[in-house]
N, C-alpha and C positions, 0 to 999 in steps of 0.2 A: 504494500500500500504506500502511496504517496503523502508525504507528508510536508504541510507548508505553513508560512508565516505570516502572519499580519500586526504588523509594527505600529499602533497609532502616536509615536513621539510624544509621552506624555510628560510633563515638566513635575518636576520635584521641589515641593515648600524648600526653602532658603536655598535655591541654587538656580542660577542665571535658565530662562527658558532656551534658550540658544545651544545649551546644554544636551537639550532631547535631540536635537538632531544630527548632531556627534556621534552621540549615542547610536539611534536611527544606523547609522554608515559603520559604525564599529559592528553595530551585532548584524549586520548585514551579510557581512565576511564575515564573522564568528557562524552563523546558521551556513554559510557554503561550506565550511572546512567541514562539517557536520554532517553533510549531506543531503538538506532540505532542498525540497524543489523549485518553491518558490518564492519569494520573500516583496509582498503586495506590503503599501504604505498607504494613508487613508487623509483624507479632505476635509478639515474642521474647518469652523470660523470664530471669532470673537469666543473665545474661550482658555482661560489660565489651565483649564486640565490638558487636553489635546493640545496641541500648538504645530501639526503637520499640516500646512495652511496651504502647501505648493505642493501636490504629488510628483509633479512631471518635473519641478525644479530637484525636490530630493532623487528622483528616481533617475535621472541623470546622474550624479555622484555616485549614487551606486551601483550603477552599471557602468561607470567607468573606472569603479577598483573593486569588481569583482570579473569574475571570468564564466562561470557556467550555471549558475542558479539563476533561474528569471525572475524579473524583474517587473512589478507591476503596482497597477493603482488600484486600489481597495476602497472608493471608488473616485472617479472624478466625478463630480457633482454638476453631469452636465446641461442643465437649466439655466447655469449660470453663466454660462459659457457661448459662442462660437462654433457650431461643428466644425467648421472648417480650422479653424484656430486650433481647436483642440485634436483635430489631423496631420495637423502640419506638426506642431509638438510630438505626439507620436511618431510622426516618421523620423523626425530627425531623431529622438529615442532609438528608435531600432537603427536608425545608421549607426548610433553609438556603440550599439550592444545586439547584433543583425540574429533575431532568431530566438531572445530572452525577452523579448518585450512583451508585459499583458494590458490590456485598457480596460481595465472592470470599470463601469457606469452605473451611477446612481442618479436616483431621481430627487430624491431628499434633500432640503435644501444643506444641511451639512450644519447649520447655525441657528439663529434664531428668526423670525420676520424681518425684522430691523438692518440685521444685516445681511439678507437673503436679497433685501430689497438694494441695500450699499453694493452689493455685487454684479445686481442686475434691475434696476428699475421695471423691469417689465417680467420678470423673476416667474409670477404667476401665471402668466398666459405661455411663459414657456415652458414651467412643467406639465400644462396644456399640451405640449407640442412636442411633449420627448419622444412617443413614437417617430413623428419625422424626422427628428433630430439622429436618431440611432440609425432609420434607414439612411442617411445622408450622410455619416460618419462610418457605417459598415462598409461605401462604396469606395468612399476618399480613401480608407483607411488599406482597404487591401488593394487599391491601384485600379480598380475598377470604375470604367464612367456612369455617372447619370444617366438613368432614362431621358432617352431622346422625349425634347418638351419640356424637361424642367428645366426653371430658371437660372440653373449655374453650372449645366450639362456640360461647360464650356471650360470648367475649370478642374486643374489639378493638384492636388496637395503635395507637394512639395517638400523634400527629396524623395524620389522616385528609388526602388532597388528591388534585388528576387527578392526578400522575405517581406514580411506585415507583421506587425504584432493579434496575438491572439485577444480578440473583442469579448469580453463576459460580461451579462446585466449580471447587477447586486440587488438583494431587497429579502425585507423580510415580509410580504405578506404573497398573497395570491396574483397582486399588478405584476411583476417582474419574473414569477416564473411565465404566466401567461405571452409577455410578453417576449421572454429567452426564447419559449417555445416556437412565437408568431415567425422569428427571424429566424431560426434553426442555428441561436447561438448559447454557449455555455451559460450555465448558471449558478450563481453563489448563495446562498441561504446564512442568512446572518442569525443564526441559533444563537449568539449571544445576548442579540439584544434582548429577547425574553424567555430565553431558559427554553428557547426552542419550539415553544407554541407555535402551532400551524407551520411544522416540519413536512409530516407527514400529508399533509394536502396538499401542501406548495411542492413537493417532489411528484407527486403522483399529478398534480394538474400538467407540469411541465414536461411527466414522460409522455403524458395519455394524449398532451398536444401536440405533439413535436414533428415540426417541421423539417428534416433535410435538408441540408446545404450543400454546397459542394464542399467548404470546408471539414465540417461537423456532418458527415450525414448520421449520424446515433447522437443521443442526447449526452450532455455532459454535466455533470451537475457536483456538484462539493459544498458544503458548509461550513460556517466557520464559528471555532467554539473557544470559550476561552478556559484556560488550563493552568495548573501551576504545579510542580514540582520541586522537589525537597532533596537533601539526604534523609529526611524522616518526616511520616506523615507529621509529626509535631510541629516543626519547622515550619512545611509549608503551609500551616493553618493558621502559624504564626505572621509566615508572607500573607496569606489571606485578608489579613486585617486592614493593610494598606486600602484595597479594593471596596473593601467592603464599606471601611470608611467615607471612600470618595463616591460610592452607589447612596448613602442616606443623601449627602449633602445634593446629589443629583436630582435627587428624589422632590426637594426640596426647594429645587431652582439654580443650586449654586454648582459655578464650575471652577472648584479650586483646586489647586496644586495636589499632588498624591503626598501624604505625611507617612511616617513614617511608623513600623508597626507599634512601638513604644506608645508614638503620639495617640493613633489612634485605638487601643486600648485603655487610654487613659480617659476619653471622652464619652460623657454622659449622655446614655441613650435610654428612649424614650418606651415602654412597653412596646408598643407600636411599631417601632424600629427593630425591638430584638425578635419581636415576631417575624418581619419579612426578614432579617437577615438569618433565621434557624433555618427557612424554607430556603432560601438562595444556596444555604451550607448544604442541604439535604442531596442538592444536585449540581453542587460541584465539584467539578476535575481536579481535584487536589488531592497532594499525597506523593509519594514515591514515585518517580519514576514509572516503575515495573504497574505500579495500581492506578495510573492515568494510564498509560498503556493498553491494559486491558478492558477499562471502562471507554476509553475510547474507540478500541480497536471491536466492541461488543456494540457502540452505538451504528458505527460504519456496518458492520453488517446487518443489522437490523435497517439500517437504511437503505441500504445495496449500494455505499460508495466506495470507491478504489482511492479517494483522497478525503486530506483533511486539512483542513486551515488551522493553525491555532497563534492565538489571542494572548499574550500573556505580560501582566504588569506587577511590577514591583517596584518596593522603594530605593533599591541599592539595584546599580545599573549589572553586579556582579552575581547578586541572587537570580536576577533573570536569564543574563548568559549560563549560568550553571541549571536554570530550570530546563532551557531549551537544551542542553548538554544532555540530560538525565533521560529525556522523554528520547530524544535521536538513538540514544544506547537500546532504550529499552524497546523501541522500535527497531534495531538491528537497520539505522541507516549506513550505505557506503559510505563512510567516510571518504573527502578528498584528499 
């Protein structure tokens, strides 16, 4: 089974946010020498926790001081966006790095109103319009022209070369598998955002729908979960708290810095709070190594997938490179 990354650069209480994206390019190459396949980075806005505001800027650096793990966006939030713009950055992408490039698209604005709206004034009528946005960047994107009649039939995105990066919609509800389906393009399942709810509908809408391509003619589908690992399940329960911490304050409105587990162990929670966070513990991927492993490697087959995305935040940049360490062992990856 394949096994892959998604990095959201998240910033740490008293330490420069400029920080996470160092970070971001170190564990980049930390997850290749390991043997991960692909290592996707993701599109926040206006927010102290996340701070990966530039997918295609970071994804750049990392594909220029890595050599074989691809290299992708988890997602670009293209509402916001240019199709055509956000083709042309992709290509020059793949001229970087010819053959590891992935484009995961999201419809979400990534932010709040406010600054959904600072990104794009007309923001709304064009998550209206993401269907044609995706048919018009699926064509830019693998070198293929517009249907004769459309208004930019005329136009090519720029650098041209044999390869294209691999297009995936993202989404956690039933819009985006339907959607992966409509185009006969890969799909990603973001089981974190709620513990997985409406997994098993969104898989089975986008096998039962699935369109053929010439690229993809069988559906492709993966999920992405988030996981943490230890030298002992103690440890990593102890990592846990970071997250857990940062999930009330979410809850809440707020998007602060990830503290640290000390700190947040030390902070006063409300009945209320220790109730969702008993249930959030019930079904998470923590623990050893060897016990995410088989908790994960038991969800994929229940699901029918051959890959897995995994999520994973800590307070110390050194507990996460050793969580992603733990789980590759116990997964039996090629090391490079």
């Amino acid at each position: 089974m394949k096994i892959s990354v998604l990095d959201q650069s998240t910033a740490r209480k008293g330490q420069p946010q400029s920080d996470a994206i160092g970070e971001s390019i170190r564990l980049a190459r930390h997850c290749e020498s390991l043997g991960y396949h692909r290592y996707w980075v993701s599109e926040h806005h206006n927010s102290n926790s996340i701070v990966g505001t530039a997918p295609e800027v970071l994804m750049a650096a990392i594909a220029a001081t890595t050599s074989r793990i691809r290299v992708g966006s988890a997602g670009v939030m293209l509402p916001h966006y240019s199709a055509l713009k956000v083709a042309e950055q992709f290509r020059v992408l793949e001229g970087i790095a010819p053959g590891r490039i992935d484009l995961g698209l999201g419809r979400a604005p990534g932010s709040d109103r406010l600054t959904a709206y600072a990104l794009n004034p007309e923001a709304g009528q064009a998550a209206e319009n993401f269907p044609r946005q995706v048919m018009d960047l699926q064509a830019w994107v693998s070198g293929e022209k517009l249907a004769q009649g459309h208004p930019f039939a005329a136009i090519t995105a720029h650098p041209t070369g044999p390869t294209s990066p691999e297009m995936w919609i993202l989404g956690s509800s039933d819009y985006g598998a339907q959607l992966a389906a409509h185009f006969g393009l890969p799909y990603a399942f973001a089981y974190f955002f709620s513990d997985g709810q409406g997994v098993e509908q969104a898989l089975s809408l986008y096998r039962a729908n699935y369109q053929p391509s010439t690229r993809y003619p069988k559906p492709v589908a993966t999920i992405c979960v988030w996981a943490l690992a230890a030298d002992t399940e103690a440890e990593a329960r102890r990592q846990l708290l970071t997250r857990e911490s940062w999930r009330v304050g979410f809850e809440q409105g707020l998007r602060l810095p990830l503290v640290s587990p000390e700190e947040a162990a030390a902070e006063t929670r409300s009945p209320a709070d220790m109730a969702r966070i008993a249930v959030s513990r019930q079904k998470a991927f923590v623990g050893t190594g060897e016990q995410v492993a088989a908790r994960l490697t038991s969800l994929a087959h229940e699901l029918a997938l051959d890959e897995l995305v995994i999520n994973t935040w800590t307070f110390d940049p050194e507990a996460r490179r050793h969580s992603y360490s733990l789980i590759a062992r116990a997964f039996g990856l090629p090391v490079a």
